[in-house]
C-alpha positions in Angstrom: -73.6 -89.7 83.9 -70.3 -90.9 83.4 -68.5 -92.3 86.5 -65.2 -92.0 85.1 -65.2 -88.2 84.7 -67.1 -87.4 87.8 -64.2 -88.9 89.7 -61.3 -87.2 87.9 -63.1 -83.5 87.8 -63.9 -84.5 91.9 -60.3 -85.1 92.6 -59.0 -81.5 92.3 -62.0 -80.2 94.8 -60.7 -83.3 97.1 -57.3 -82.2 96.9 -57.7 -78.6 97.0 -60.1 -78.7 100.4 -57.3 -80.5 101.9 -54.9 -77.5 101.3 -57.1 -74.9 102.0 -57.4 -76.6 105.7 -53.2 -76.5 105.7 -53.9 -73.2 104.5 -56.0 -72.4 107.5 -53.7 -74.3 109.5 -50.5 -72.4 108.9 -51.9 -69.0 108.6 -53.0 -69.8 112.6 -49.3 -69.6 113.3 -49.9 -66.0 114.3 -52.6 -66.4 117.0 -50.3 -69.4 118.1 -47.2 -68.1 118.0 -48.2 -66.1 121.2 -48.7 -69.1 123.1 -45.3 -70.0 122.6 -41.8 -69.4 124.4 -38.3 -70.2 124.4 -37.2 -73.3 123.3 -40.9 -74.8 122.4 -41.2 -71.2 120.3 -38.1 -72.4 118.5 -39.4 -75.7 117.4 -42.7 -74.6 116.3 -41.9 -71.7 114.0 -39.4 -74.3 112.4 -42.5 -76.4 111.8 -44.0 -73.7 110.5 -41.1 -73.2 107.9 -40.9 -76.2 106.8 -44.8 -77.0 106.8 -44.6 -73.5 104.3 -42.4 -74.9 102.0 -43.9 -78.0 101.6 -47.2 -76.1 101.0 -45.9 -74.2 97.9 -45.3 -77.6 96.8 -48.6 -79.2 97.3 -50.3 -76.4 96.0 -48.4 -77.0 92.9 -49.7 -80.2 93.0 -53.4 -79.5 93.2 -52.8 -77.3 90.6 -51.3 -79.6 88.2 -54.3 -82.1 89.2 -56.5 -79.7 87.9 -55.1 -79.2 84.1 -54.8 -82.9 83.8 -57.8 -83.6 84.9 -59.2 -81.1 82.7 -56.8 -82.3 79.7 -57.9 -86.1 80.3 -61.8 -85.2 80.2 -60.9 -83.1 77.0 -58.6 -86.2 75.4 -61.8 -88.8 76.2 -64.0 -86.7 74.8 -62.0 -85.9 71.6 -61.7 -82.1 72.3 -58.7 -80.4 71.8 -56.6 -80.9 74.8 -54.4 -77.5 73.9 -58.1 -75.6 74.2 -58.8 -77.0 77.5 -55.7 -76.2 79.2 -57.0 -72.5 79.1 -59.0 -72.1 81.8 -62.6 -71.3 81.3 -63.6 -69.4 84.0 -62.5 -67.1 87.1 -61.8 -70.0 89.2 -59.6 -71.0 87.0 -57.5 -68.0 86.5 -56.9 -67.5 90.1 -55.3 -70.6 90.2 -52.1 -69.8 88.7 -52.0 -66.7 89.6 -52.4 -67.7 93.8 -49.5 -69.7 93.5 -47.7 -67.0 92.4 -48.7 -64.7 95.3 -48.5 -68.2 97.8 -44.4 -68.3 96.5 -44.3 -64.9 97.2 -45.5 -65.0 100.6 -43.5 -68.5 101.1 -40.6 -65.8 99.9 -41.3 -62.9 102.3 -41.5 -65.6 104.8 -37.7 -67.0 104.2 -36.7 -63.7 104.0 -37.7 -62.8 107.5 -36.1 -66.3 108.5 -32.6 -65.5 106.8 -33.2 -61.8 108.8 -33.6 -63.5 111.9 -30.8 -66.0 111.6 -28.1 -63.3 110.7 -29.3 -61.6 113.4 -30.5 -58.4 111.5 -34.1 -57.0 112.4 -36.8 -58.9 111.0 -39.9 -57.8 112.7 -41.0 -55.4 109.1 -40.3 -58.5 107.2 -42.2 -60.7 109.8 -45.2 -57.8 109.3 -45.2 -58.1 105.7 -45.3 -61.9 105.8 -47.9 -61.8 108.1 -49.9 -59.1 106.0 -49.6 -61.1 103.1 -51.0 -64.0 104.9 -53.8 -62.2 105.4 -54.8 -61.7 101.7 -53.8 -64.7 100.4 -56.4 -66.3 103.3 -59.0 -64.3 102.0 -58.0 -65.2 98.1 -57.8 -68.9 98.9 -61.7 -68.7 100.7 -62.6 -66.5 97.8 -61.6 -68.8 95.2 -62.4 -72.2 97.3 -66.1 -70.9 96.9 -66.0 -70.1 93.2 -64.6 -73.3 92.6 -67.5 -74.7 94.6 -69.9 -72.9 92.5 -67.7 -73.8 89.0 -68.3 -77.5 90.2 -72.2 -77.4 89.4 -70.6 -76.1 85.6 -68.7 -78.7 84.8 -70.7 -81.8 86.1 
């Protein structure tokens, strides 16, 4: 078995457990955000912003781990780099397209925030945000255990 490749296909599942537990971190910013008041509220849902953004980011990241490690196995062993870049399975098609959805509840998210700081009602956008968070939670466990069974595939 070839060292080499073990470690570069191993380095997206490293990565992307490390998310998933920021994941699971900031979607808990519901039950905590009960425990919170006044001023101390204030500073922890602006950790929570900026921790979101910064998420969309590493996400993007993990992502973009995962096609070059894929396209680096595929230029080593003198396979078609293009080809590989398609993913080959489920796992790999969710992927993509839960970034989009994580942008899209990083958006509903800023839009409560800009709600809130003109001083407009926010709570449907905060519900939606929140109700989002609850699928994409669900997605990211859903596709954190395909890509634990895709693993066994590709080593």
């Amino acid at each position: 078995m070839d060292i080499v490749r073990i470690v570069v296909l191993l380095l997206h599942p490293l990565l992307a457990s490390g998310l998933l537990v920021w994941i699971w971190w900031q979607y808990s910013w519901r039950k905590k955000s009960y425990e919170f008041k006044g001023e101390e509220r204030k500073k922890a849902l602006a950790k929570h912003e900026k921790y979101g953004d910064k998420l969309i980011w590493a996400a993007f990241l993990v992502i973009s781990v995962a096609f070059m490690s894929r396209a680096f196995i595929a230029w080593r062993e003198n396979e078609s780099i293009l080809s590989s870049m398609i993913p080959q399975s489920l796992h790999g098609f969710m992927g993509p397209v839960g970034f989009v959805l994580l942008f899209i509840l990083a958006r509903m998210g800023r839009r409560a925030r800009d709600a809130r700081n003109r001083g407009e009602k926010f709570a449907h956008h905060s519900m939606k945000h929140g109700r989002a968070a609850d699928l994409i939670i669900v997605l990211a466990f859903l596709h954190a255990f395909l890509g634990f069974l895709y693993i066994f595939t590709v080593l």
